[in-house]
PyMOL Python script that loads the backbone (N, CA, C, O; Angstrom):
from pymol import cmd

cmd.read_pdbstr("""\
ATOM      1  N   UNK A   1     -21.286  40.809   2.755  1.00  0.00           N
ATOM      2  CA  UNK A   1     -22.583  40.351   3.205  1.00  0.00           C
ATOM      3  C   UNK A   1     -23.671  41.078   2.416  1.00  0.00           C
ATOM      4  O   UNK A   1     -23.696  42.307   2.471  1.00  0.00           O
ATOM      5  N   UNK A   2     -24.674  40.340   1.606  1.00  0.00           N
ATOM      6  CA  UNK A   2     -25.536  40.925   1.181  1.00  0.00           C
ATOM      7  C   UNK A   2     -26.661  41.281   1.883  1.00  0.00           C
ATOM      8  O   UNK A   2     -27.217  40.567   2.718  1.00  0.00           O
ATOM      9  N   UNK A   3     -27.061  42.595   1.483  1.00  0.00           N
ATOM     10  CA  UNK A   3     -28.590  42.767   2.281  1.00  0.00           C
ATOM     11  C   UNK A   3     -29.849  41.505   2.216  1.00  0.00           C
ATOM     12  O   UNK A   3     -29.799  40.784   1.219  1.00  0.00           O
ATOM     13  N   UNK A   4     -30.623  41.308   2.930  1.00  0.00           N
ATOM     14  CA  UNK A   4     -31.595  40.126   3.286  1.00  0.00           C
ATOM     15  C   UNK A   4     -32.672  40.559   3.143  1.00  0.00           C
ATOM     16  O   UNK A   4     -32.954  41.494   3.892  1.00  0.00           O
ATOM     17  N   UNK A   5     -33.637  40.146   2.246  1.00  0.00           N
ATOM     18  CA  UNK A   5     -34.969  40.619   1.675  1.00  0.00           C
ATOM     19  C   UNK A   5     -36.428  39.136   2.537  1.00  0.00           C
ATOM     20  O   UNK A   5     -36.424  37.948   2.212  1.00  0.00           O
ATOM     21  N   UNK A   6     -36.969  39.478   3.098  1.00  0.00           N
ATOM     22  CA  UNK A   6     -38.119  38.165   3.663  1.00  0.00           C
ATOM     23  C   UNK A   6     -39.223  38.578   2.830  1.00  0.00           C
ATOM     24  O   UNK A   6     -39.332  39.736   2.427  1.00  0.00           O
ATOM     25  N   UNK A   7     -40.302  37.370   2.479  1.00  0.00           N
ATOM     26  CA  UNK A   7     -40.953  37.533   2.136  1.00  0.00           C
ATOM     27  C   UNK A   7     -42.141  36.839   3.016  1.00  0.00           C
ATOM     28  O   UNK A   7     -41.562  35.921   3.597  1.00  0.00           O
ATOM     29  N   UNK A   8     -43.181  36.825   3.308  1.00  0.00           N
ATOM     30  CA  UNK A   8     -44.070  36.088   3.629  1.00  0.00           C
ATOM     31  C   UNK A   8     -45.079  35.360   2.241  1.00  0.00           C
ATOM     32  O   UNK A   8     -45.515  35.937   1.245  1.00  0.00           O
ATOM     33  N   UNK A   9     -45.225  33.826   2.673  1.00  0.00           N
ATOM     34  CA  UNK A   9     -46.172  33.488   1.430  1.00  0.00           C
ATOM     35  C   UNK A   9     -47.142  33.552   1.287  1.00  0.00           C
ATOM     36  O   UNK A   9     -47.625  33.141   0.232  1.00  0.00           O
ATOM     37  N   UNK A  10     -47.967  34.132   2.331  1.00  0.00           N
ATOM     38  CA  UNK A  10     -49.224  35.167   1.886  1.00  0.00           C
ATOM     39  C   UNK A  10     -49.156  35.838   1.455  1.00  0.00           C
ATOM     40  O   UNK A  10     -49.592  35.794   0.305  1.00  0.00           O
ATOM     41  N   UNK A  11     -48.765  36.656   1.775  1.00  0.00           N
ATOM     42  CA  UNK A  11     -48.216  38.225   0.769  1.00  0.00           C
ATOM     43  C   UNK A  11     -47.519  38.075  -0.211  1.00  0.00           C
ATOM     44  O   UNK A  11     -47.495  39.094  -0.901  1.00  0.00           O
ATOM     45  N   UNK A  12     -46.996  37.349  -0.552  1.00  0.00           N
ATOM     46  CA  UNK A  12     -46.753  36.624  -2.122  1.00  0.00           C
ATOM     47  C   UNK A  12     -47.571  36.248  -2.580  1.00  0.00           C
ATOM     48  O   UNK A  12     -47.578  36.440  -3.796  1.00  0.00           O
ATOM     49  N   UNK A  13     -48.619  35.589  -2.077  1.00  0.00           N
ATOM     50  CA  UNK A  13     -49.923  35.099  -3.034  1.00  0.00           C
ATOM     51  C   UNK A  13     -50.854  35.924  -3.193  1.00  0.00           C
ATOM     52  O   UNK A  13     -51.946  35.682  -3.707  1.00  0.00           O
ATOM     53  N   UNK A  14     -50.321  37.374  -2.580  1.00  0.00           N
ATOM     54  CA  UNK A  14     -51.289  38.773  -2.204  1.00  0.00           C
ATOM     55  C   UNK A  14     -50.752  39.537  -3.267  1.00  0.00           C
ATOM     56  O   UNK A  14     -51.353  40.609  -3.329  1.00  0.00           O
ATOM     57  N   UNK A  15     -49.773  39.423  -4.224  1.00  0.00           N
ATOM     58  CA  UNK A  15     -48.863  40.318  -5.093  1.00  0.00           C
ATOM     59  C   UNK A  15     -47.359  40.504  -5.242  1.00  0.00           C
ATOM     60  O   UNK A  15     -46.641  40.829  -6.188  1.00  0.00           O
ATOM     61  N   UNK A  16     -47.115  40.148  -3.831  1.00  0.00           N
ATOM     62  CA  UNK A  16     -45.469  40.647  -4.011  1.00  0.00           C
ATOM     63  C   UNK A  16     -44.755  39.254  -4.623  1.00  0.00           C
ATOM     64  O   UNK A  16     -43.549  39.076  -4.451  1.00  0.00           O
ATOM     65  N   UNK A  17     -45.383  38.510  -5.176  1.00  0.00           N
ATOM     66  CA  UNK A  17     -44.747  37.731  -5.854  1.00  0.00           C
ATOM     67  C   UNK A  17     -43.724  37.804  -6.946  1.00  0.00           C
ATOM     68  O   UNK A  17     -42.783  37.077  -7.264  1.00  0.00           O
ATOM     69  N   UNK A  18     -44.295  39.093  -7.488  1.00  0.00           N
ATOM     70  CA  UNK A  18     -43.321  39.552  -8.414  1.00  0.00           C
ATOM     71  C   UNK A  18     -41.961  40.155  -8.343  1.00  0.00           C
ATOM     72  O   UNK A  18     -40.960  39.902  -9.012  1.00  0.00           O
ATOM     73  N   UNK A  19     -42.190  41.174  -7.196  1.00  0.00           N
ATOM     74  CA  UNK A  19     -40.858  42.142  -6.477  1.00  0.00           C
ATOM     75  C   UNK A  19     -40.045  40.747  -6.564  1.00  0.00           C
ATOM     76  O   UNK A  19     -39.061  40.714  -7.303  1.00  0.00           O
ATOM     77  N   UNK A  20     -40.516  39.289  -5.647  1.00  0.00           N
ATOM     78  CA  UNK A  20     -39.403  38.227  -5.071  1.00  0.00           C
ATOM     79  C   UNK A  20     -38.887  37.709  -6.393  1.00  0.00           C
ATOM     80  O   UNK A  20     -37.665  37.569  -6.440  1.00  0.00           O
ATOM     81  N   UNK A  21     -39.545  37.409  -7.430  1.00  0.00           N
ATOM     82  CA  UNK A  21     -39.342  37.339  -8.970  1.00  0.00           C
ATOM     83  C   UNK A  21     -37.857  38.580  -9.537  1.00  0.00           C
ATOM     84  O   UNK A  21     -36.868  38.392 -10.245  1.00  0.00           O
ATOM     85  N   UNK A  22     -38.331  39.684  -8.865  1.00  0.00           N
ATOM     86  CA  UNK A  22     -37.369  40.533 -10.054  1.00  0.00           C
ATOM     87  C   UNK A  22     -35.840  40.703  -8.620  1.00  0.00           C
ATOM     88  O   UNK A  22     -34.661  40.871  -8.932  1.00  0.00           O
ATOM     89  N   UNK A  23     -36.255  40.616  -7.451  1.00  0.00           N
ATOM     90  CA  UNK A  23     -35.018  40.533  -6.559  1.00  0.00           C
ATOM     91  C   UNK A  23     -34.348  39.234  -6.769  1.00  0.00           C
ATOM     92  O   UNK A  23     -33.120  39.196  -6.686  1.00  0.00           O
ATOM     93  N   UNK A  24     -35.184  37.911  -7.095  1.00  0.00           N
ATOM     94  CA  UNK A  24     -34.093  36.800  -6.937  1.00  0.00           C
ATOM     95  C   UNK A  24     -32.990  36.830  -8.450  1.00  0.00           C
ATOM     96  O   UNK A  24     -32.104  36.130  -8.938  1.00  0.00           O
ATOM     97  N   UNK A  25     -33.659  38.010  -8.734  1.00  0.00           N
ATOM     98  CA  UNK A  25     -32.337  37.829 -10.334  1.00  0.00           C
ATOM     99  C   UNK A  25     -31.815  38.285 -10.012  1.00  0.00           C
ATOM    100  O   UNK A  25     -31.015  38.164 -10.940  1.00  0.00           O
ATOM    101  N   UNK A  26     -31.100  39.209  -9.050  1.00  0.00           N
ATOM    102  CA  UNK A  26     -30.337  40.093  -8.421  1.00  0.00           C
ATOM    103  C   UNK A  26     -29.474  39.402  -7.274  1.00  0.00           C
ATOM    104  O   UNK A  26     -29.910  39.189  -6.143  1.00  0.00           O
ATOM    105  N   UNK A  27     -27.715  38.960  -7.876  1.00  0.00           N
ATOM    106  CA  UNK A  27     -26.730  38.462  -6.910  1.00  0.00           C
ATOM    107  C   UNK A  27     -26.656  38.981  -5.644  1.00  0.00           C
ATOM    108  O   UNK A  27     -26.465  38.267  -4.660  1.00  0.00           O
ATOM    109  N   UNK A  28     -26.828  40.485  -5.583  1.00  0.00           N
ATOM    110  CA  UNK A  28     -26.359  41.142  -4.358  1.00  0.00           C
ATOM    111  C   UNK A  28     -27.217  40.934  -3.750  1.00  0.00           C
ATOM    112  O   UNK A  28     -26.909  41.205  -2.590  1.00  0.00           O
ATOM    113  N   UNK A  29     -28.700  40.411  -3.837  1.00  0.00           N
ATOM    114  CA  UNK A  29     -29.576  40.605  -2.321  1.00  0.00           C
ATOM    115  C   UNK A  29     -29.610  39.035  -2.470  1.00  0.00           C
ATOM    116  O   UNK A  29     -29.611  38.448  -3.552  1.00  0.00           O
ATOM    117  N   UNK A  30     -29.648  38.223  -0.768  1.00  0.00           N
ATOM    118  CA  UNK A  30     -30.411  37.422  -0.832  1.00  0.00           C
ATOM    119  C   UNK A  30     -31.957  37.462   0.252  1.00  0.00           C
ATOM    120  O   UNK A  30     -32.152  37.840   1.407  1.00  0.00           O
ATOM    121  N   UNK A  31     -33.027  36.738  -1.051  1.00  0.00           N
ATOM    122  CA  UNK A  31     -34.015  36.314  -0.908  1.00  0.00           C
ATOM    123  C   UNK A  31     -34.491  34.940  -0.267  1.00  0.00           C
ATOM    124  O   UNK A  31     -34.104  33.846  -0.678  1.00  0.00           O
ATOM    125  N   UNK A  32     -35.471  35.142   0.899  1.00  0.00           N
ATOM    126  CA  UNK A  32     -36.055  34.231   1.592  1.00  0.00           C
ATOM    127  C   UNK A  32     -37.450  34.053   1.579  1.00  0.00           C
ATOM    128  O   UNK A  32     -38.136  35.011   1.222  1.00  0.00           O
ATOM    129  N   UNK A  33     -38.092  32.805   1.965  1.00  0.00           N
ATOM    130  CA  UNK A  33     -39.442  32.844   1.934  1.00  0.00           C
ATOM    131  C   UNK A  33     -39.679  32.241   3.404  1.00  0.00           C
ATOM    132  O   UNK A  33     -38.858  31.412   3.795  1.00  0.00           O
ATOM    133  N   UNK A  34     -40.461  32.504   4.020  1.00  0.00           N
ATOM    134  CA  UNK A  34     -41.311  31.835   5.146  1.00  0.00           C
ATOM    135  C   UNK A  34     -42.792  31.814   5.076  1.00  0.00           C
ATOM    136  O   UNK A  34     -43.543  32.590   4.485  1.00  0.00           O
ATOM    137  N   UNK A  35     -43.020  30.927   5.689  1.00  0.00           N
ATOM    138  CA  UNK A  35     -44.700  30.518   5.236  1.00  0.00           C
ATOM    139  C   UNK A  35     -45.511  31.601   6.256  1.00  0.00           C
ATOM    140  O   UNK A  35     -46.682  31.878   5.998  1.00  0.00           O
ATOM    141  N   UNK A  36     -44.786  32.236   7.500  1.00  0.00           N
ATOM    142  CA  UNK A  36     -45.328  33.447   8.271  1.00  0.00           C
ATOM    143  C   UNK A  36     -44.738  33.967   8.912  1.00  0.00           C
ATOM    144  O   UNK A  36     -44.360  33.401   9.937  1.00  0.00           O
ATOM    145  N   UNK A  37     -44.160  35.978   8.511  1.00  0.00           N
ATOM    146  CA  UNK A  37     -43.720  36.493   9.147  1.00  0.00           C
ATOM    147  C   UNK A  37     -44.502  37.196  10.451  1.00  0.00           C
ATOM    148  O   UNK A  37     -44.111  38.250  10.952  1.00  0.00           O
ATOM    149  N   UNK A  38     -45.481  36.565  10.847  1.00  0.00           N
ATOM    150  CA  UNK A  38     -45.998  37.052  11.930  1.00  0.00           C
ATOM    151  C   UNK A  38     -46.384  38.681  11.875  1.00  0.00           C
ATOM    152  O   UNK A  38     -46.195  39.386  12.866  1.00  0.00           O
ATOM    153  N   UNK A  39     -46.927  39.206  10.664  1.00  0.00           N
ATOM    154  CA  UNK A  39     -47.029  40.817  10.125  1.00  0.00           C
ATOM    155  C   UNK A  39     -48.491  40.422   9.650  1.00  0.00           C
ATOM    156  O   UNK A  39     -48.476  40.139   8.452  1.00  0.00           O
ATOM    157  N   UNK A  40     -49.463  40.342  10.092  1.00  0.00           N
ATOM    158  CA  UNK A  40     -50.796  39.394   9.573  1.00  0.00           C
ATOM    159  C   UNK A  40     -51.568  40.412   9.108  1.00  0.00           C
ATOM    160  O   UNK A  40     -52.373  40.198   8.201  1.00  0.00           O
ATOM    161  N   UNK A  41     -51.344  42.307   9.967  1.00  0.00           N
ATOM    162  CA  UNK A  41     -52.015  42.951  10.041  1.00  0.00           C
ATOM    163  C   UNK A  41     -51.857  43.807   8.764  1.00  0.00           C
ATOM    164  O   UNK A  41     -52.752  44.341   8.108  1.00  0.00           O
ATOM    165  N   UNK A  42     -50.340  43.821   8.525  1.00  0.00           N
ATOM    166  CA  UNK A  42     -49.854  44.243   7.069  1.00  0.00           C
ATOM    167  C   UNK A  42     -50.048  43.512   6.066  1.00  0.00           C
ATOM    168  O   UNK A  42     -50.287  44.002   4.962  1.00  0.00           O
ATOM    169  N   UNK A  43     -49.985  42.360   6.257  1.00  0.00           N
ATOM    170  CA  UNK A  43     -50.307  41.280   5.384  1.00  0.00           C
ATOM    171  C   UNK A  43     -51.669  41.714   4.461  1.00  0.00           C
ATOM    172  O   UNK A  43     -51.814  41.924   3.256  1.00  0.00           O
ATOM    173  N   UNK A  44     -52.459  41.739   5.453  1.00  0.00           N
ATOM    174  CA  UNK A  44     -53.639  41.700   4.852  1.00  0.00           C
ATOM    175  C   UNK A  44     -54.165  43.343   4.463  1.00  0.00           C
ATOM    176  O   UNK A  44     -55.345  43.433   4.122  1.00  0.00           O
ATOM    177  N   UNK A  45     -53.311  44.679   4.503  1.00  0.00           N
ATOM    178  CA  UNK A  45     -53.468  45.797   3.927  1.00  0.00           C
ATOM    179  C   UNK A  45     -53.130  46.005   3.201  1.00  0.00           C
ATOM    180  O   UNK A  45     -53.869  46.667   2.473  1.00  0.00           O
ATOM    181  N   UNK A  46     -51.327  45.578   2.508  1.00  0.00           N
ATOM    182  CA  UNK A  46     -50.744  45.914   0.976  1.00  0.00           C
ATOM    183  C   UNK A  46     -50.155  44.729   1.097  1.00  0.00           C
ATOM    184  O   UNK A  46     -50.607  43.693   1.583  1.00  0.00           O
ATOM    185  N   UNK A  47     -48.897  44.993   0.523  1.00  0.00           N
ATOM    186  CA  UNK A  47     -47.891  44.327   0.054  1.00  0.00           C
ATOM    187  C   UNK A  47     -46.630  44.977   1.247  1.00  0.00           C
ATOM    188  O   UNK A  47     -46.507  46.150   1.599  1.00  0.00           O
ATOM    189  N   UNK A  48     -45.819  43.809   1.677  1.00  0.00           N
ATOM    190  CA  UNK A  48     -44.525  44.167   2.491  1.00  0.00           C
ATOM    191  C   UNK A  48     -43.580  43.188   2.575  1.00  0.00           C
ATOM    192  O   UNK A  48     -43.918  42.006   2.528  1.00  0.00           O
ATOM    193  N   UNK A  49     -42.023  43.642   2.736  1.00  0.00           N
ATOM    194  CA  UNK A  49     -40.886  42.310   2.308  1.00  0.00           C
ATOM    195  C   UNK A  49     -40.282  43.406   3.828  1.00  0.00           C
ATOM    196  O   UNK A  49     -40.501  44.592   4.075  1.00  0.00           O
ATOM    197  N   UNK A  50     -39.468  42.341   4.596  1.00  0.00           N
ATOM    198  CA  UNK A  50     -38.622  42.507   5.395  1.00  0.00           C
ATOM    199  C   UNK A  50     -37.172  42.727   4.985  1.00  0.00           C
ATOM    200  O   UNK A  50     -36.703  41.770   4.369  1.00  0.00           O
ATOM    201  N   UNK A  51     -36.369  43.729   5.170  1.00  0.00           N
ATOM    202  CA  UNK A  51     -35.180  44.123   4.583  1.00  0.00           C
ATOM    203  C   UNK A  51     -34.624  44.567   5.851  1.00  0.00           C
ATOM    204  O   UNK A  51     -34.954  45.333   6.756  1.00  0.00           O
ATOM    205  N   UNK A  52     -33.365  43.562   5.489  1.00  0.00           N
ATOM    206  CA  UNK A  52     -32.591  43.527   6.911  1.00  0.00           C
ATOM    207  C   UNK A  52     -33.007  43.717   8.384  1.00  0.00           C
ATOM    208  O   UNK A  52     -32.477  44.134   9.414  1.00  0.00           O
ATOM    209  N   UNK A  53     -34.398  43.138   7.947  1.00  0.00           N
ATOM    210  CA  UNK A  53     -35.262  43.280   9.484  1.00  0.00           C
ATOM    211  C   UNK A  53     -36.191  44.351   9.702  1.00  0.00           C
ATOM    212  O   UNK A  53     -36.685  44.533  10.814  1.00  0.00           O
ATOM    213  N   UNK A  54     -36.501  45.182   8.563  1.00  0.00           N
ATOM    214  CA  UNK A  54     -37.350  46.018   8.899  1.00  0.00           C
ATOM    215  C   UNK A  54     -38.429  46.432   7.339  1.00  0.00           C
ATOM    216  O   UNK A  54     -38.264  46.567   6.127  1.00  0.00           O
ATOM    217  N   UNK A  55     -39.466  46.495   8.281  1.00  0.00           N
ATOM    218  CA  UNK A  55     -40.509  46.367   7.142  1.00  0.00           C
ATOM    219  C   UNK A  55     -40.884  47.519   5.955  1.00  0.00           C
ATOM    220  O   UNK A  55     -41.165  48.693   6.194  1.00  0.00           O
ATOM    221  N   UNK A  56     -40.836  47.053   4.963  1.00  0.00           N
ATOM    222  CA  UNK A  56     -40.862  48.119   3.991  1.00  0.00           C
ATOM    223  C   UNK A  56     -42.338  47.653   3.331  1.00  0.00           C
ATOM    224  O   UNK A  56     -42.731  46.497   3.174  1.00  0.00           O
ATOM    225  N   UNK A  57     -42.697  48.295   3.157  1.00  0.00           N
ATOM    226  CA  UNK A  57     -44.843  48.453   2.452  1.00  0.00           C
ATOM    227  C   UNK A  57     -44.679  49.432   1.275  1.00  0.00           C
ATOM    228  O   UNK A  57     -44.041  50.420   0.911  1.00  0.00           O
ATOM    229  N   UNK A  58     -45.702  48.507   0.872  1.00  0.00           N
ATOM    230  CA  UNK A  58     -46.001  49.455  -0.722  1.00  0.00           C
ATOM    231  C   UNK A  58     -47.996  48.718  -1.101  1.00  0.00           C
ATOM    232  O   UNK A  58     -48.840  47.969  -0.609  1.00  0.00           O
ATOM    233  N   UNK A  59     -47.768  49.622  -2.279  1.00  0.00           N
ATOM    234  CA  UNK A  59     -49.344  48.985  -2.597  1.00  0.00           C
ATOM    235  C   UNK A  59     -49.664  48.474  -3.916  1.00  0.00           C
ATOM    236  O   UNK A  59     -50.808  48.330  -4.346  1.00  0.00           O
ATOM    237  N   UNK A  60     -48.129  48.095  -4.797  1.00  0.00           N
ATOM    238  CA  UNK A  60     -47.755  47.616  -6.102  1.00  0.00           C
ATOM    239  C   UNK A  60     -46.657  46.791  -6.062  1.00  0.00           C
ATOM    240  O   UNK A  60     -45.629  47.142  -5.483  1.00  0.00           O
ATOM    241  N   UNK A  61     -46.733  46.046  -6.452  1.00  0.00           N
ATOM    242  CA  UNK A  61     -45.323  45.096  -6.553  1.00  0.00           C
ATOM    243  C   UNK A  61     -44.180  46.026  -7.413  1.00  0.00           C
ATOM    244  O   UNK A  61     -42.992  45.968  -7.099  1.00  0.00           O
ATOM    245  N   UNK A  62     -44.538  46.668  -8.245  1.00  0.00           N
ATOM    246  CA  UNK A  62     -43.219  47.794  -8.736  1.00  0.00           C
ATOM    247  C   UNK A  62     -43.045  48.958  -7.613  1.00  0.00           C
ATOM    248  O   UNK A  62     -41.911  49.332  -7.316  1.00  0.00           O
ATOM    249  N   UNK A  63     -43.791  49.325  -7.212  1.00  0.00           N
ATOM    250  CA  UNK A  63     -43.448  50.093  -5.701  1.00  0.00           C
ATOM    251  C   UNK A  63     -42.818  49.599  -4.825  1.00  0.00           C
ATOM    252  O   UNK A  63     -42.012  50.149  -4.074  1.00  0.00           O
ATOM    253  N   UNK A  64     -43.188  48.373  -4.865  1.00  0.00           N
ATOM    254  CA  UNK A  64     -42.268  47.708  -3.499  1.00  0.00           C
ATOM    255  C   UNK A  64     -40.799  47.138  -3.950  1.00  0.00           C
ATOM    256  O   UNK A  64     -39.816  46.997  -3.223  1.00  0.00           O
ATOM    257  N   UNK A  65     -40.903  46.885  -5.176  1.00  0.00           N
ATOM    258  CA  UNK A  65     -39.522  46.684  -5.683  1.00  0.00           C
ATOM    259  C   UNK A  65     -38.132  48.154  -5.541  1.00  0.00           C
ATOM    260  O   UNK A  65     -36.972  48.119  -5.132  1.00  0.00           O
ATOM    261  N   UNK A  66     -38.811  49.052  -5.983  1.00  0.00           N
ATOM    262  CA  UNK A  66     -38.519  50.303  -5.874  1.00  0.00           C
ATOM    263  C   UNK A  66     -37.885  50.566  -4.309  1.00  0.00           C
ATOM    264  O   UNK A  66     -36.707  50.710  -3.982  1.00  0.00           O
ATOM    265  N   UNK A  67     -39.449  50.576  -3.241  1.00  0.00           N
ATOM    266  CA  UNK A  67     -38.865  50.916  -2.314  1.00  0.00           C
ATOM    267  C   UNK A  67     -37.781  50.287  -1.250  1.00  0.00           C
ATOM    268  O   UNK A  67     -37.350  50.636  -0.152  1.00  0.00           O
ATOM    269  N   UNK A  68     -37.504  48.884  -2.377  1.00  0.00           N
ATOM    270  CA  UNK A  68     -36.716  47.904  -1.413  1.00  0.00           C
ATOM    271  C   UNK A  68     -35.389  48.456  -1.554  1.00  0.00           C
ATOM    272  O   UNK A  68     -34.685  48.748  -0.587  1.00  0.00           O
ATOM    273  N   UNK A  69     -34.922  48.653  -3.215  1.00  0.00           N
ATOM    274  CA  UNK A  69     -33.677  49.104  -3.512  1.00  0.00           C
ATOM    275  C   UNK A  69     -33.453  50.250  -2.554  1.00  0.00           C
ATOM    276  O   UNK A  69     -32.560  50.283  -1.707  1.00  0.00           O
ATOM    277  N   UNK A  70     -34.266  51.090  -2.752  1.00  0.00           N
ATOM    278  CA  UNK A  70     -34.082  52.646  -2.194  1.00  0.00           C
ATOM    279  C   UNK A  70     -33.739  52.323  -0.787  1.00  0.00           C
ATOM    280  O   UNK A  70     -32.612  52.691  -0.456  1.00  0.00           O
ATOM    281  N   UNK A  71     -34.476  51.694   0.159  1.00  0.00           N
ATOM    282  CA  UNK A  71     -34.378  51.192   1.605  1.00  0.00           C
ATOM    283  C   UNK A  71     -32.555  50.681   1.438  1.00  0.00           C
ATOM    284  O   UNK A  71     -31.741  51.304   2.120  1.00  0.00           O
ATOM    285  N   UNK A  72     -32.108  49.667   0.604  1.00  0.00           N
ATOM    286  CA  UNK A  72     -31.266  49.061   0.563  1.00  0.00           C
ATOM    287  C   UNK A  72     -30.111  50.527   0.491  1.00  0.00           C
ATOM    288  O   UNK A  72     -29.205  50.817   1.272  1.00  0.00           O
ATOM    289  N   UNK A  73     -30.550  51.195  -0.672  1.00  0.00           N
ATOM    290  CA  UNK A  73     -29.178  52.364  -0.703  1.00  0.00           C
ATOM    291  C   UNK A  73     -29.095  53.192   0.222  1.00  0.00           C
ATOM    292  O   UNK A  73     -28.010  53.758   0.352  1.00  0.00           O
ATOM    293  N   UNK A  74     -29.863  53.424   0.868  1.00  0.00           N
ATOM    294  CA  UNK A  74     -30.340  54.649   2.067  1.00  0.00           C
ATOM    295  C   UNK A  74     -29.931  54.172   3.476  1.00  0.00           C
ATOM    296  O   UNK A  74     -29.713  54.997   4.364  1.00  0.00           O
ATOM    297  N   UNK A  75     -29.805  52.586   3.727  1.00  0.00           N
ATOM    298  CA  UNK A  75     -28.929  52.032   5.009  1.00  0.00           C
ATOM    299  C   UNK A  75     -28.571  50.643   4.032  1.00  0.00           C
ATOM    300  O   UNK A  75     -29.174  49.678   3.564  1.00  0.00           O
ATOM    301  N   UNK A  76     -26.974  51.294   4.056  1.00  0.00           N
ATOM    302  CA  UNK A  76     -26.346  50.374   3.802  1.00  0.00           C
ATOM    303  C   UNK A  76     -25.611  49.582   5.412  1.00  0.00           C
ATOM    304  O   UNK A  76     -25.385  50.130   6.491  1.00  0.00           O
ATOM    305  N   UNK A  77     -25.386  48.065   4.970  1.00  0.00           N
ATOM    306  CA  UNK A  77     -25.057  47.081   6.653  1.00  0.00           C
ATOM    307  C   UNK A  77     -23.367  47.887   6.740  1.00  0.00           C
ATOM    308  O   UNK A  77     -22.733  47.999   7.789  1.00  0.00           O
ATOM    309  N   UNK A  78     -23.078  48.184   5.906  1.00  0.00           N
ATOM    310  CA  UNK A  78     -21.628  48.653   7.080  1.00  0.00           C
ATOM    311  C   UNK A  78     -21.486  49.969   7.563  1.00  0.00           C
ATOM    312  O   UNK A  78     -20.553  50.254   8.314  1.00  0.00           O
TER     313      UNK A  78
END
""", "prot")
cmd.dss("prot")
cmd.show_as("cartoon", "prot")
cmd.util.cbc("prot")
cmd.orient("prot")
């Protein structure tokens, strides 16, 4: 089972468009989009992707790429 990355498409049109760009080249995670993760308040302060259900923030799309992997190695699902 691969880890599960969400994105909201505000916050994709806010920056993290790119992180979802450099994760969907990547077999092991899968990537989702929803038009609203109901995070409106984060939304609108940085950049944030949901990983395996829990929210990871950054304030660069290479930061948040970063801190997704790191999140990902640091709790792994089994």
């Amino acid at each position: 089972m691969n880890p599960i990355v969400e994105f909201c498409m505000s916050n994709l049109a806010n920056g993290s468009q790119k992180t979802l760009e450099v994760l969907e080249k990547d077999p092991n995670i899968d990537v989702l989009e929803y038009g609203c993760l109901s995070y409106c308040t984060l939304c609108a302060q940085g950049l944030y992707a949901l990983v395996n259900g829990e929210v990871v923030e950054a304030d660069t799309p290479e930061e948040l790429t970063e801190k997704i992997y790191q999140f990902i190695e640091e709790n792994p699902l089994f």
